[in-house]
C-alpha positions in Angstrom: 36.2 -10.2 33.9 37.4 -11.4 37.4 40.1 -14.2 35.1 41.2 -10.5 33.3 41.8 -8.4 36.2 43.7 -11.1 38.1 46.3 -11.5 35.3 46.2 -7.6 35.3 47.4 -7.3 38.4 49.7 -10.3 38.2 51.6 -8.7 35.4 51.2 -4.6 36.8 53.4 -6.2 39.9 55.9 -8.2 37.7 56.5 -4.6 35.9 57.1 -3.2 39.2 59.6 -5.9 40.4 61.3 -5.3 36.9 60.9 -2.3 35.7 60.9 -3.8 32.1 59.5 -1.6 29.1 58.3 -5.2 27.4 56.8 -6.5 30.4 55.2 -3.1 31.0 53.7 -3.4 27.6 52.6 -6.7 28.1 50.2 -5.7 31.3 48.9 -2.8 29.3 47.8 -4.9 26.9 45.9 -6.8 29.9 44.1 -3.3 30.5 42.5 -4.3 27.2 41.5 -7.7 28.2 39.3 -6.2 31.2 37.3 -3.7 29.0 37.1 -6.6 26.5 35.4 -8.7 28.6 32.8 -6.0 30.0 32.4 -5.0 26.5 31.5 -8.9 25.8 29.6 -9.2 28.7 27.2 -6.4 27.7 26.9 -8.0 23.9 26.1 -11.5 25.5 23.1 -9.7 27.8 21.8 -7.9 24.6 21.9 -10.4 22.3 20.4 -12.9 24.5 17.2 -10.6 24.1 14.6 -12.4 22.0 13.3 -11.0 18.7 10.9 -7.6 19.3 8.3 -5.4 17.1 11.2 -2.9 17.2 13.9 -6.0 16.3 12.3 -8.5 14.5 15.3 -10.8 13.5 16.6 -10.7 17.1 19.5 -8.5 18.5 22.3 -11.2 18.3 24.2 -9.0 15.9 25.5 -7.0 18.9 28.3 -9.2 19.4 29.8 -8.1 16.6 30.3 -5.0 18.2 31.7 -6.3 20.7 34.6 -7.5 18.8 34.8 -4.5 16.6 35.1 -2.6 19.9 37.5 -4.6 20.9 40.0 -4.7 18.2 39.7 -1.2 18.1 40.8 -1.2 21.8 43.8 -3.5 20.9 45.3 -0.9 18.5 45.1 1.6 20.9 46.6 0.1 23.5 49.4 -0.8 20.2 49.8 2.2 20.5 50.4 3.6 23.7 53.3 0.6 23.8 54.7 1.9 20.8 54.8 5.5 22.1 56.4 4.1 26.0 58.9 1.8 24.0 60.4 4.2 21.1 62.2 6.6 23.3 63.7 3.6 25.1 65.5 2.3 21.8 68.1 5.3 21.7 68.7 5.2 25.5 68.2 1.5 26.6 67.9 0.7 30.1 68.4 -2.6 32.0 65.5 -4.0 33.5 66.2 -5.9 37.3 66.0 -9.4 37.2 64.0 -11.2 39.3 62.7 -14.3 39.6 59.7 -13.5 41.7 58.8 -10.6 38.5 59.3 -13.3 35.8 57.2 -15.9 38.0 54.7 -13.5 38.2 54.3 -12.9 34.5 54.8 -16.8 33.5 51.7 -17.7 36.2 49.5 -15.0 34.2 50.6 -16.5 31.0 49.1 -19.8 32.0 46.1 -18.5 33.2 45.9 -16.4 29.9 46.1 -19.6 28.1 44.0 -22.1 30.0 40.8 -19.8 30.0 41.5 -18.7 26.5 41.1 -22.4 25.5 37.7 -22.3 27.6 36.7 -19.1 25.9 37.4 -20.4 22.5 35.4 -23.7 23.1 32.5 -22.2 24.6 32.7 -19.7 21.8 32.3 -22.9 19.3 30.2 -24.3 21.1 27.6 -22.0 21.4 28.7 -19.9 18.1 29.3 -16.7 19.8 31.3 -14.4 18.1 32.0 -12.4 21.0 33.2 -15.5 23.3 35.4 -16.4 20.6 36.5 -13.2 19.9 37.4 -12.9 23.8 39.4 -16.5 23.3 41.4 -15.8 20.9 42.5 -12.7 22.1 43.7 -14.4 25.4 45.8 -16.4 23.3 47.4 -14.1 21.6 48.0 -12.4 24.4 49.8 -15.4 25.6 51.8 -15.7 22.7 53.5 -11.6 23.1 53.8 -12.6 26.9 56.0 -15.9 26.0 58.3 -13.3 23.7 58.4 -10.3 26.3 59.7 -13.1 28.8 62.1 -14.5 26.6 63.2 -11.5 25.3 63.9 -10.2 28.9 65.9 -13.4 29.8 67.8 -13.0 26.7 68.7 -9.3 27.2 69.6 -10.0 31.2 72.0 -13.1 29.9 73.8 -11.3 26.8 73.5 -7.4 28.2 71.7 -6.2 25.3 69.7 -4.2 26.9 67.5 -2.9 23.5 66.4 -6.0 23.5 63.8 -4.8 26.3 62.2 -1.9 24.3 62.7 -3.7 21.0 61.0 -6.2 21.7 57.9 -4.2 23.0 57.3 -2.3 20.0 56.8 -6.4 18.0 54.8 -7.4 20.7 52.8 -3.8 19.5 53.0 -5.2 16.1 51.4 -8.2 17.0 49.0 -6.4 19.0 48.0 -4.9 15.7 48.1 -7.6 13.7 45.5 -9.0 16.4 43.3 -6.1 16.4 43.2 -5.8 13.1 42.1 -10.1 12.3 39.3 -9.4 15.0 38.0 -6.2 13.7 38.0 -7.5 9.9 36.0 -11.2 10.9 33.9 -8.7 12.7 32.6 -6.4 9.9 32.1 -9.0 7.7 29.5 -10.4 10.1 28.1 -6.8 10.5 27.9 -6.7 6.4 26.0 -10.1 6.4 28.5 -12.3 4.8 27.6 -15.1 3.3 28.3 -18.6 5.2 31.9 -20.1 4.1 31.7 -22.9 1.3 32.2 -25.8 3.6 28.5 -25.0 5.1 26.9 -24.1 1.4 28.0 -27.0 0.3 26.3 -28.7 3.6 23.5 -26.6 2.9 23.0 -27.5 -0.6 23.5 -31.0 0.4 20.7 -31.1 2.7 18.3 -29.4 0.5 18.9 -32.0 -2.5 18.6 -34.9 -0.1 15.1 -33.6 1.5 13.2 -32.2 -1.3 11.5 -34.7 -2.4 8.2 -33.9 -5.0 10.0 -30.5 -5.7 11.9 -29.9 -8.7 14.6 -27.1 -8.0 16.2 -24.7 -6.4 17.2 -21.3 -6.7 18.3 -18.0 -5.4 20.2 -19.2 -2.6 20.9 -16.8 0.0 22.8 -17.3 3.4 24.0 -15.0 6.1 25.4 -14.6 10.0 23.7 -12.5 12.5 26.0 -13.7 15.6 25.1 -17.3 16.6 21.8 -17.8 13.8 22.6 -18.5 10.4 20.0 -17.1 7.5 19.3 -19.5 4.4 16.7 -17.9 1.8 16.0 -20.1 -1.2 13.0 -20.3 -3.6 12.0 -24.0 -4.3 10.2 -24.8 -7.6 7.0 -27.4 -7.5 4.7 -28.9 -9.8 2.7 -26.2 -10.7 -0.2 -28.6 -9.8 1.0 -29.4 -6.5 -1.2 -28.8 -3.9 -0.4 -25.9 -0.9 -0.2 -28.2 1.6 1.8 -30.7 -0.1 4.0 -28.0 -1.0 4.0 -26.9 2.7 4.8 -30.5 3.8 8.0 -30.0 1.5 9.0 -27.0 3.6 8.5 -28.3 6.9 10.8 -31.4 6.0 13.6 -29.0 4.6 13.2 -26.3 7.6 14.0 -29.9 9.6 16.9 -30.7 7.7 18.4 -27.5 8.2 17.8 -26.7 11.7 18.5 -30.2 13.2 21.8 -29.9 11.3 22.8 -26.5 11.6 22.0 -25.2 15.1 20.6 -21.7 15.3 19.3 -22.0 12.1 16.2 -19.3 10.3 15.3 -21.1 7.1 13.0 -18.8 4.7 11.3 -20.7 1.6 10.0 -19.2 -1.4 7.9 -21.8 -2.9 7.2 -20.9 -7.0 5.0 -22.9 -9.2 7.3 -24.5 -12.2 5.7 -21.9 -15.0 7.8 -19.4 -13.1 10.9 -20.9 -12.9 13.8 -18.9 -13.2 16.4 -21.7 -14.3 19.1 -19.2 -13.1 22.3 -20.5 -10.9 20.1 -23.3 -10.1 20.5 -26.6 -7.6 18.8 -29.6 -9.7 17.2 -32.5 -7.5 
């Protein structure tokens, strides 16, 4: 939040030395990077709480609100540079050059970009939706600020002075673009997607390599809930195994999984082989 409002204010005075419709949009946008980060901030605190009678699978799904809320901040501030920009393409104005404003707006650019790299990383690192969701919002925020500067260069050097507003409403574009990538990844999360194929095909991996004395699986199941992953499967034993040998089979999967997949909730279904469904099933 403090990294946010610096680069806010680094780019507010940069406007004020130029006077520039783009560069105006491009601190707006920062507006959005401050209330993205308190939004974060809350998530993280909430979904740090541990499971409850109330919340039994956790609460890390609220940082997938997080994002949602803020992609839906980045359209609206879209569109508040759309609305400041339009009227400027039939009456362009030229912005004043200076260096100092241009300096100004570069510095938060770099700024932008070293701690959205941080962001990101931690955001791996720790599978937080919301961190990376921060991240990469940094760097595109980075990206529009590297067009609204060249853009004002370019309009100050060939006195084509639309290319100030014009340039505003694609960095609104992106902005959209943005809001919209963030807000999709986000739902899907919220409508427990399924892993991506790289990690079934981990999961289903792992399960054929440590099942040892069981004779299938089936019924796979996966989902996200923020940084824990979900896998439901039912495994198929002898039907004269034992419970506790059965149980011994379980604990060596759960191991698998978990020490390979961190933040990992494995649920077994163990199924005697009478019952067998032989439907969509992994052979051992």
């Amino acid at each position: 939040m403090l990294v946010a409002l610096v680069v806010l204010g680094l780019k507010y005075l940069a406007y004020l030395l130029t006077h520039s419709v783009a560069l105006y949009s491009d601190a707006l946008e920062s507006i959005i990077n401050v209330a993205a980060s308190a939004a974060a901030f809350i998530a993280l605190r909430v979904a740090a709480r541990p499971a409850d009678a109330g919340h039994p699978y956790g609460h890390t799904k609220a940082e997938y609100f997080s994002a949602v809320a803020e992609g839906v901040l980045i359209v609206l501030a879209a569109l508040s540079i759309i609305r400041e920009a339009v009227p400027h393409l039939s009456h362009p104005q030229a912005a004043d050059f200076t260096v100092a404003g241009l300096a100004l707006s570069g510095s938060a650019s770099l700024i932008n970009a070293v701690w959205g790299q941080y962001l990101t990383r931690l955001g791996r690192q720790y599978r937080s939706p919301a961190l990376i969701a921060d991240g990469k919002h940094m760097f595109s925020d980075v990206v529009t600020s590297v067009g609204v500067l060249t853009g004002v260069i370019l309009a100050q050097v060939t006195g084509w002075h639309i290319l100030d507003p014009l340039l505003a409403v694609l960095v609104a574009l992106n902005i959209l673009w943005s809001g919209y990538g963030l807000v999709r990844e986000s739902v899907s999360g919220l409508m427990d997607a399924a892993v991506d194929p790289a990690m079934e095909q981990l999961i289903r991996m792992l399960v054929s390599e440590n099942a040892a004395g069981a004779l299938e699986v089936h019924d796979l199941r996966t989902r996200h809930a923020g940084n824990v992953t979900f896998i439901e499967f039912h495994l198929v034993v002898p039907g004269q195994m034992t419970v506790e040998e059965a149980h011994h089979i379980c604990d060596r999967l759960e191991e698998a999984l978990q020490v390979a997949i961190e933040g990992t909730n494995v649920l077994i279904h163990v199924e005697p082989q009478e019952m067998a469904k032989h439907h969509g099933v992994l052979v051992l």
